[in-house]
C-alpha positions, 0 to 999 in steps of 0.5 A, spaced: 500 500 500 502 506 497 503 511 504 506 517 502 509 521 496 514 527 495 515 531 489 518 537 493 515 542 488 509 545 492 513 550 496 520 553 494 520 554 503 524 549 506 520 550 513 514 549 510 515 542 509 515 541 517 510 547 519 504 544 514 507 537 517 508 533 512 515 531 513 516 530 522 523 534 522 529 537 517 535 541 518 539 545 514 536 543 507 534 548 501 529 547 495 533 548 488 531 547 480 538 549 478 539 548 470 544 542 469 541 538 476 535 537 475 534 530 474 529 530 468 531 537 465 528 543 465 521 544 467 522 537 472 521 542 478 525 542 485 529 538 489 532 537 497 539 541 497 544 538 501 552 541 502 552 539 510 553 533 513 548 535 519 542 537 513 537 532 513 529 531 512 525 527 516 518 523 516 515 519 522 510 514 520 506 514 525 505 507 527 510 501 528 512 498 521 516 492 520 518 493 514 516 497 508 519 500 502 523 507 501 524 509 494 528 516 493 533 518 487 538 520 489 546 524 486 551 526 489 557 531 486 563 531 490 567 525 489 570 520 494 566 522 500 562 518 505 554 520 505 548 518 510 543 516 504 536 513 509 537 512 516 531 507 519 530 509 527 525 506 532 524 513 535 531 515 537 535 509 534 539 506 529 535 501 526 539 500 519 541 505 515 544 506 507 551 508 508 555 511 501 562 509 502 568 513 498 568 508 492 560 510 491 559 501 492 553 503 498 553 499 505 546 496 508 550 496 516 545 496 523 547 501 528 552 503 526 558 503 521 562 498 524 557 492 523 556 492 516 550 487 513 552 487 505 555 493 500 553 492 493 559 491 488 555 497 484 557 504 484 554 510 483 556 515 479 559 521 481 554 527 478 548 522 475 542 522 479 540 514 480 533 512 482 534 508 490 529 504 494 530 499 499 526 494 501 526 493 508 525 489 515 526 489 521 528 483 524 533 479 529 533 473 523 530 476 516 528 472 512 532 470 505 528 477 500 526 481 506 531 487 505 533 487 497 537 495 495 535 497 489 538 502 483 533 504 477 529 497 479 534 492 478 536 488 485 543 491 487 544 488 494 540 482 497 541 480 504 542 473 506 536 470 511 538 470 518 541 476 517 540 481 524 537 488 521 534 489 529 538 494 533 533 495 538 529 491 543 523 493 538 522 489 531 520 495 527 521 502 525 518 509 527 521 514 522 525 515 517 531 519 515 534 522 508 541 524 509 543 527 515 549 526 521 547 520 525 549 514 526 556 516 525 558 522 523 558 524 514 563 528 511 560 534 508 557 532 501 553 536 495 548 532 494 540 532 492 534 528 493 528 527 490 521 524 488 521 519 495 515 514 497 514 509 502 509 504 501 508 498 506 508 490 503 501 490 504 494 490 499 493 487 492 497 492 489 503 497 491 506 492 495 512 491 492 518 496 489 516 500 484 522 500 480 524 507 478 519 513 479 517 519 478 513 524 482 509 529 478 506 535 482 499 538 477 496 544 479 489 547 478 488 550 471 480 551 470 474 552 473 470 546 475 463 543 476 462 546 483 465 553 485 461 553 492 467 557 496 469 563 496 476 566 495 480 571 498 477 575 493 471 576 495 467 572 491 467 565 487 468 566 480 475 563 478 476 560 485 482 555 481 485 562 480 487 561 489 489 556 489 494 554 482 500 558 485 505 553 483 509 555 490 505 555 496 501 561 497 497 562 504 495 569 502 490 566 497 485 561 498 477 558 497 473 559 504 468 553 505 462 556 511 457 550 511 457 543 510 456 540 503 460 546 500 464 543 494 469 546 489 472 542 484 477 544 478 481 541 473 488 540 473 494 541 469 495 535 465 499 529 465 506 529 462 504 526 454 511 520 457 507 518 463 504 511 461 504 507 469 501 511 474 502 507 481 497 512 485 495 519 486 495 523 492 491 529 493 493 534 497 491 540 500 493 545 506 487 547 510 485 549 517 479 551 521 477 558 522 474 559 528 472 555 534 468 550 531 469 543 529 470 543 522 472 536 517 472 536 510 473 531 504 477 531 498 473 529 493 475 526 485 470 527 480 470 523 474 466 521 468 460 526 471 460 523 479 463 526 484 467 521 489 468 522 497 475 521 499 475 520 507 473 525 512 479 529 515 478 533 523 482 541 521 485 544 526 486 552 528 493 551 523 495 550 517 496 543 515 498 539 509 493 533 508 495 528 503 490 522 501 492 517 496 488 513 491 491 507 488 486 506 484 480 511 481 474 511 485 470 510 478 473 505 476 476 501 482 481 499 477 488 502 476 488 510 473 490 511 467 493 518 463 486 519 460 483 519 468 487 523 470 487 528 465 479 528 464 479 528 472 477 534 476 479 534 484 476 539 490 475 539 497 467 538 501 466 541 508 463 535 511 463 537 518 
């Protein structure tokens, strides 16, 4: 089951990453979409920017896994230096971490870097983007495919069955890390992430690596069936218009005051390469205005019907709220491109 995505693209304010509680904690990390770096070229949007051993970002789970999937992709432009790339914790600690070695082979080590549980013969390259993930559990005696390190969907690395990934008294994880200094600390790297997921090993689908992949972020673009909200304008014409900024803007926004209240509206387009969609989130920064208790719903709109998602309770601050659909509510099948880009999507005050 697909858990969680990341593009980067919404915000070019690194604070707001952990302030709108997407990510749990960061430090030390920029935004950037410099010419040259961008892993698909221009128009790919931004990435996380690392030039310190201490930078990090941080996402707690929510719940004790076991085991899962991490995907993220990954460059590193300063040669022959060691780097933290996914650290695993149950709560403070160590569980497993991935760990580039000066000679760009990548180790899976418990702990710290003096138990080390496999290092791949492949390398990485220098100044080359390459797409990571690694599956994961944890376990005092893992079983033979249980953690399996991928680069661009090809299996690197397999540890062996029995192999010890459990440095706690807990066979599970909290969180997760990208970058940063601990369990030991990195020398200090130029390097970049991007397009990160997590899912679980769960469900009928997603519950398997999905190869290299790529987080497209769409805006709103045009009006939709329902324009019930207000904008910050004062009025609701045009209500797309608040929300289509393609860096996060609180100043504009749609105002929903009574339940059943509903805006939709089309999106940007798919890119005309896209073939394989995994899932599709929707996100959205919402709070309540007043003291009263407020919930609200995203909702699909596709072939004409509108579709609930499920109901999220709004605090007195702006969060980020993101829901996952792994497959089309009109369909109960896998999205397609065509779905997607006929499709319009909104928010409905529930509560």
């Amino acid at each position: 089951m697909l858990r969680f995505t990341e593009g980067f693209d919404w915000t070019t304010t690194i604070g707001n990453f952990v302030t709108q509680l997407k990510w749990t904690a960061s430090s030390g990390l920029a935004t950037g979409n410099i010419a040259g770096t961008l892993r698909f070229g221009s128009g790919s949007g931004n990435y996380l920017s690392c030039t310190n051993s201490n930078h990090y970002i941080e996402k707690a789970f929510g719940s004790n896994e076991a085991s899962g999937v991490i995907g993220f992709a990954f460059r590193n432009d300063t040669a022959g230096q060691t780097c933290n790339m996914l650290v695993l914790f149950d709560d403070t600690t160590v569980q497993i971490f991935l760990r580039l070695n000066t000679d760009n082979t990548v180790s899976i080590c418990r702990a710290t870097t003096s138990t080390v549980l496999g290092t791949t013969t492949e390398t990485l390259t220098t100044g080359t983007w390459k797409y990571v993930e690694l599956k994961w559990a944890i376990n005092n005696s893992i079983g033979g495919s249980d953690v399996i390190l991928y680069f661009d969907g090809v299996a690197v690395l397999t540890l062996s069955a029995a192999a010890d990934t459990q440095n706690t008294a807990n066979a599970y994880a909290t969180k997760f890390r990208l970058l940063g200094p601990s369990p030991n600390t990195a020398t200090n790297n130029t390097t970049f992430i991007d397009d990160v997921y997590w899912l679980d090993l769960t469900g009928s689908v997603n519950n398997a690596p999905l190869g290299d992949a790529r987080i497209q972020t769409l805006y709103p673009n045009d009006n939709g069936n329902t324009s019930n909200f207000t904008g910050s304008d004062g009025n609701s014409v045009n209500n797309y218009q608040q929300v289509d900024e393609t860096a996060l803007n609180t100043a504009d926004y749609n105002d929903g005051a009574a339940v059943n209240d509903k805006d939709t509206y089309a999106f940007t387009d798919t890119l005309s390469t896209t073939t394989v969609i995994h899932g599709l989130s929707i996100n959205h920064i919402s709070l309540r205005t007043d003291a009263d208790a407020r919930s609200v719903c995203p909702v699909v709109r596709h072939s004409g019907t509108d579709y609930d998602g499920s109901n999220q309770s709004l605090g007195a601050t702006s969060v980020n709220y993101q829901q996952i659909y792994e497959t089309n509510p009109g369909t109960s099948s896998g999205w397609t491109k065509s779905d997607v880009d006929a499709a319009e999507f909104g928010l409905k005050v529930t509560v």
